[in-house]
C-alpha positions in Angstrom: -3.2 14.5 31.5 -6.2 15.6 29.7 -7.0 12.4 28.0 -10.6 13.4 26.0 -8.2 15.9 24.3 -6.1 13.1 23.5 -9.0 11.2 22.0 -10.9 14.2 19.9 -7.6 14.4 18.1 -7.3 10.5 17.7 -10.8 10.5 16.3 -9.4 12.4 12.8 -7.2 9.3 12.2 -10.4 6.7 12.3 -11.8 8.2 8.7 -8.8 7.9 7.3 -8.0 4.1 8.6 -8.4 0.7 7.3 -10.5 -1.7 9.0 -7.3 -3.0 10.5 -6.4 0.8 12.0 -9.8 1.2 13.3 -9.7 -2.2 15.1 -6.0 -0.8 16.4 -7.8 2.3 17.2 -10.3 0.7 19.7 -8.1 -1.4 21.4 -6.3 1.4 22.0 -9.1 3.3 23.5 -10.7 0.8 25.2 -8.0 -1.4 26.6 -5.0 0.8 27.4 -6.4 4.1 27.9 -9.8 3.2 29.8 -8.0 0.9 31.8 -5.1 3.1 32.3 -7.3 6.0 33.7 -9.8 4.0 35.4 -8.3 1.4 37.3 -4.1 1.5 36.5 -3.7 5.1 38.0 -5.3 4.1 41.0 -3.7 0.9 41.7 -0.4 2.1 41.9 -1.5 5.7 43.2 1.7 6.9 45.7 3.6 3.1 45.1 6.5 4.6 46.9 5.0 5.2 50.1 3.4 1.1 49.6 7.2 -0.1 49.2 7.8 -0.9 52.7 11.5 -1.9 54.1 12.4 -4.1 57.3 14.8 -1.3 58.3 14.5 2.2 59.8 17.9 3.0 58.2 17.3 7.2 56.7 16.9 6.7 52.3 17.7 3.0 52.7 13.8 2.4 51.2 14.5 5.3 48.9 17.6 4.3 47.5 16.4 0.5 47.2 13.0 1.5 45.4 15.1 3.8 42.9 17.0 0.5 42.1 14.6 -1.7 41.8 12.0 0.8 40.2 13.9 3.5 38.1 10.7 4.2 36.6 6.9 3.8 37.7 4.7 1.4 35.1 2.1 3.6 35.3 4.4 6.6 33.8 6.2 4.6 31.8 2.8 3.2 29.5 2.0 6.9 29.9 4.9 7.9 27.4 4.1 4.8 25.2 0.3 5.9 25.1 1.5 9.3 24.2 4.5 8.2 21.9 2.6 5.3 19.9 -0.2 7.6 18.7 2.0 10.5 17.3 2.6 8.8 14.1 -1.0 8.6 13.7 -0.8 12.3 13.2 1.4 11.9 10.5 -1.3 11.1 8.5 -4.2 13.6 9.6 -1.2 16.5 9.1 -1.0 14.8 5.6 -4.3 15.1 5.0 -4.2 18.7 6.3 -1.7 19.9 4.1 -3.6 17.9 1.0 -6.9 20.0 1.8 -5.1 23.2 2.1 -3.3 22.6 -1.5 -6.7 21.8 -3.1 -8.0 24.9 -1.3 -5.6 27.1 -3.3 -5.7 25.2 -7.1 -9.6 26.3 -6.9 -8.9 29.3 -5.6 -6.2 29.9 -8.6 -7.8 27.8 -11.2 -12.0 27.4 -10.1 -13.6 25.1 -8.3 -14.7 23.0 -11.0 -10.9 22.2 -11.5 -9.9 19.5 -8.6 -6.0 18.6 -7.6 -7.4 15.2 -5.9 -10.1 13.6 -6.5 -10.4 12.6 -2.7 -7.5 14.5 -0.5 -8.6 11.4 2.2 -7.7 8.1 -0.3 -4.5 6.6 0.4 -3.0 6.9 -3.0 0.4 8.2 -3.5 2.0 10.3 -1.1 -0.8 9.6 1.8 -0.4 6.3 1.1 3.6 6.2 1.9 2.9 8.3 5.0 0.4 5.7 6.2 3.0 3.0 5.7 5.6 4.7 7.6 3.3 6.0 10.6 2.4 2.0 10.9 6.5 1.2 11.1 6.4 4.1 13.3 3.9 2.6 15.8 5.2 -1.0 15.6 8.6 -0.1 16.1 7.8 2.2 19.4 5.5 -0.7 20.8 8.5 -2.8 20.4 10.9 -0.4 22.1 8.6 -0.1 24.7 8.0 -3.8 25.7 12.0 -4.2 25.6 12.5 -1.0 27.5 10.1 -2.9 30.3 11.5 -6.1 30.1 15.1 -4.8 30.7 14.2 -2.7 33.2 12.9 -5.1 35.1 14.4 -7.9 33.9 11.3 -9.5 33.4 7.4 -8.8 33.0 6.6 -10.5 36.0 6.3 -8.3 39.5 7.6 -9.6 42.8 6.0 -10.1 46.1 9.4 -9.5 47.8 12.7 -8.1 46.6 16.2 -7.8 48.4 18.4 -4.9 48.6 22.2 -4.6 49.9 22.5 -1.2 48.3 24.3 1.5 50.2 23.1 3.1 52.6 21.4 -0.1 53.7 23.5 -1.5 56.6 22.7 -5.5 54.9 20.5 -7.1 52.9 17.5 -5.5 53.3 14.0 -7.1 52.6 11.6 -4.8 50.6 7.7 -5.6 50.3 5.6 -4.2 47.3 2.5 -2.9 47.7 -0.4 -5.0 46.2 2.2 -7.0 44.2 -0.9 -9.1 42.7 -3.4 -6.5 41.1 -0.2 -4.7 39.6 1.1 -8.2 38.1 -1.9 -8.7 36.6 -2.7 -4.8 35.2 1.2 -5.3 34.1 0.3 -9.0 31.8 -3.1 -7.1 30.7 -0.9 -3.6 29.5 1.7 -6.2 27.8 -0.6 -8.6 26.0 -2.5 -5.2 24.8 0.3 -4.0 23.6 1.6 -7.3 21.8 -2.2 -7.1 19.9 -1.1 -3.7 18.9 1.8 -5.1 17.2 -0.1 -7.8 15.6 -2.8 -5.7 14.0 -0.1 -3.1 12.9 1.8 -6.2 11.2 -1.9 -7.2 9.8 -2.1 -3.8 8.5 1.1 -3.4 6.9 0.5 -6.7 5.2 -2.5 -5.7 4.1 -1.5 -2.3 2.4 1.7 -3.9 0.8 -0.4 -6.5 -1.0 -3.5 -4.6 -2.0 -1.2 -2.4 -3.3 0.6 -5.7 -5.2 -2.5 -6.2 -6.7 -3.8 -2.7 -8.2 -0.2 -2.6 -9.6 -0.7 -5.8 -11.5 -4.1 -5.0 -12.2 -2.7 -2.1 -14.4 0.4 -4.0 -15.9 -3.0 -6.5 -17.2 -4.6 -4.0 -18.7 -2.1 -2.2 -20.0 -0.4 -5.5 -21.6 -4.3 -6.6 -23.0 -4.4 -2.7 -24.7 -1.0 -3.2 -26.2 -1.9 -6.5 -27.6 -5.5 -5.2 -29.0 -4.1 -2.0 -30.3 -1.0 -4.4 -31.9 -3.4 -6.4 -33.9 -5.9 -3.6 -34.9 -2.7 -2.4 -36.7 -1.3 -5.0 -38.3 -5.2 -5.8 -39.7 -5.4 -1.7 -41.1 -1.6 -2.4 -42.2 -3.1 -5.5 -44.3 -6.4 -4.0 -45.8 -3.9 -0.7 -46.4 -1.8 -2.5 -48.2 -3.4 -5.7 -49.9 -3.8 -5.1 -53.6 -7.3 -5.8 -55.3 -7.0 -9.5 -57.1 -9.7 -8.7 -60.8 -9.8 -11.1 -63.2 -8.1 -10.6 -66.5 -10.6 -11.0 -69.1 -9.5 -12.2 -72.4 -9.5 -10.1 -75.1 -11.9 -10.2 -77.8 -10.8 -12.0 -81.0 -11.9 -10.7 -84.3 -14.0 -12.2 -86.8 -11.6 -14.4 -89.4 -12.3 -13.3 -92.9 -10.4 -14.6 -95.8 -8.0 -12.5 -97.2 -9.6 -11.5 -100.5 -6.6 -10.2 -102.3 -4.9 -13.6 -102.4 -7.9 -15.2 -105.0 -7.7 -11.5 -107.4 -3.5 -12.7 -107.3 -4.2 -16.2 -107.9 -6.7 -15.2 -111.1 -4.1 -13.2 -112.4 -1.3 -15.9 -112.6 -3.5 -18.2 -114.4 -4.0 -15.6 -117.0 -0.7 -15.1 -117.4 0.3 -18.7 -117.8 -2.3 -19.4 -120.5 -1.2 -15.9 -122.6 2.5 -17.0 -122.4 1.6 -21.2 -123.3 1.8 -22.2 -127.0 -1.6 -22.6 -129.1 -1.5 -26.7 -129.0 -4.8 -26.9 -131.1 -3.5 -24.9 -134.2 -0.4 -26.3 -134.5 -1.9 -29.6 -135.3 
């Protein structure tokens, strides 16, 4: 397997990680793959040909290491290598099809006019994709560990194993090649892939509540706008509809003049009364 192919197309998925996914990312580099190509490969090499049985009985050693070893370590973490990166390509396919979208709106509309402000920030659809490749990747790492604990019904790797299966004439006693060095590659590969699962979980955790955040970030703001827009109306409603308060002034009073006709009447009754009276001084 061509594994610097495998890690030029990893290398798109680092721009568009978290500091969580790049961490993930190393680990994966450093301690699986490195140590899968450098040292795993070579300890188990040919391990069929190392599982040595105390009989000379024709596929009695076949048939027992088939049982005991339906499939080889070092293939099996070959497939969970190969299997717990593809979601990773979820994203950078994602990211593919965002740049070729923003390709044609400026090729329709101008290039002045942008669909996405950044086709790499994990915001909307990207950011759903993300979330699923990480469920992706945990779940597989899970599957994985279970598939090699039930296998071998545990993670630990025998010096010696027994095998009555047919065509062996009895119990037959089977030795493992260099049971130690593969024990210990087997603990390193596990505990690997259980930090795996931890900074995926760290991740996931992470997106969810940033993501908790921004959205009540914006249900803040939008609530303080309401309120300030709420009472910026109900001040214009007031000034609109408040009615100027003037004082009444009193009216001018006019000047009081005495009625001039009532001393001409008065004048002329007193005439009349002494023209109608007797003459008092000639009648004596």
């Amino acid at each position: 397997m061509d594994w610097k192919t495998f890690q030029a197309l990893l290398s798109g998925v680092n721009k568009y990680s978290t500091a969580f996914g790049r961490i993930w990312l190393s680990v994966v580099f450093v301690f699986r793959v490195m140590v899968y190509v450098v040292a795993a490969e070579r300890v188990w090499g040919d391990e069929q040909k190392d599982f040595d049985c105390n009989t000379k009985q024709p596929g009695c050693a076949n048939v027992c290491y088939d049982h005991f070893f339906p499939i080889s370590h070092i293939r099996l973490w070959a497939l969970q290598l190969i299997f717990v990166t593809c979601p990773s390509f979820m994203v950078v396919m994602h990211v593919a099809y965002r740049d070729d979208r923003e390709r044609k709106h400026q090729a329709k509309f101008g290039e002045e006019v942008k669909l996405y402000n950044n086709t790499g920030k994990k915001h909307g659809g990207l950011w759903w994709t993300y979330l699923l490749s990480l469920f992706a990747k945990t779940g597989i790492e899970v599957g994985f560990l279970y598939i090699l604990h039930h296998i071998y019904d545990s993670f630990y790797l025998p010096r010696l194993v027994k095998c009555e299966v047919s065509p062996c004439p009895n119990q037959v006693d089977c030795y493992i090649g260099h049971p130690t060095e593969k024990k210990v590659f087997t603990y390193f590969m596990v505990g690997a892939s259980a930090l795996c699962i931890v900074l995926n979980i760290c991740e996931i955790i992470y997106l969810i509540s940033k993501r908790i955040v921004r959205i009540a970030n914006k249900m803040k703001r939008r609530n303080r706008n309401v309120a300030v827009n709420h009472n910026g109306y109900d001040d214009d409603t007031i000034n609109n509809c408040s009615i100027p308060m003037t004082t009444l002034e009193p009216k001018e009073k006019p000047p009081a003049t005495k009625p001039s006709y009532r001393f001409s009447s008065t004048l002329k009754l007193s005439d009349k009364m002494r023209a109608s009276a007797p003459n008092l001084s000639s009648a004596s």
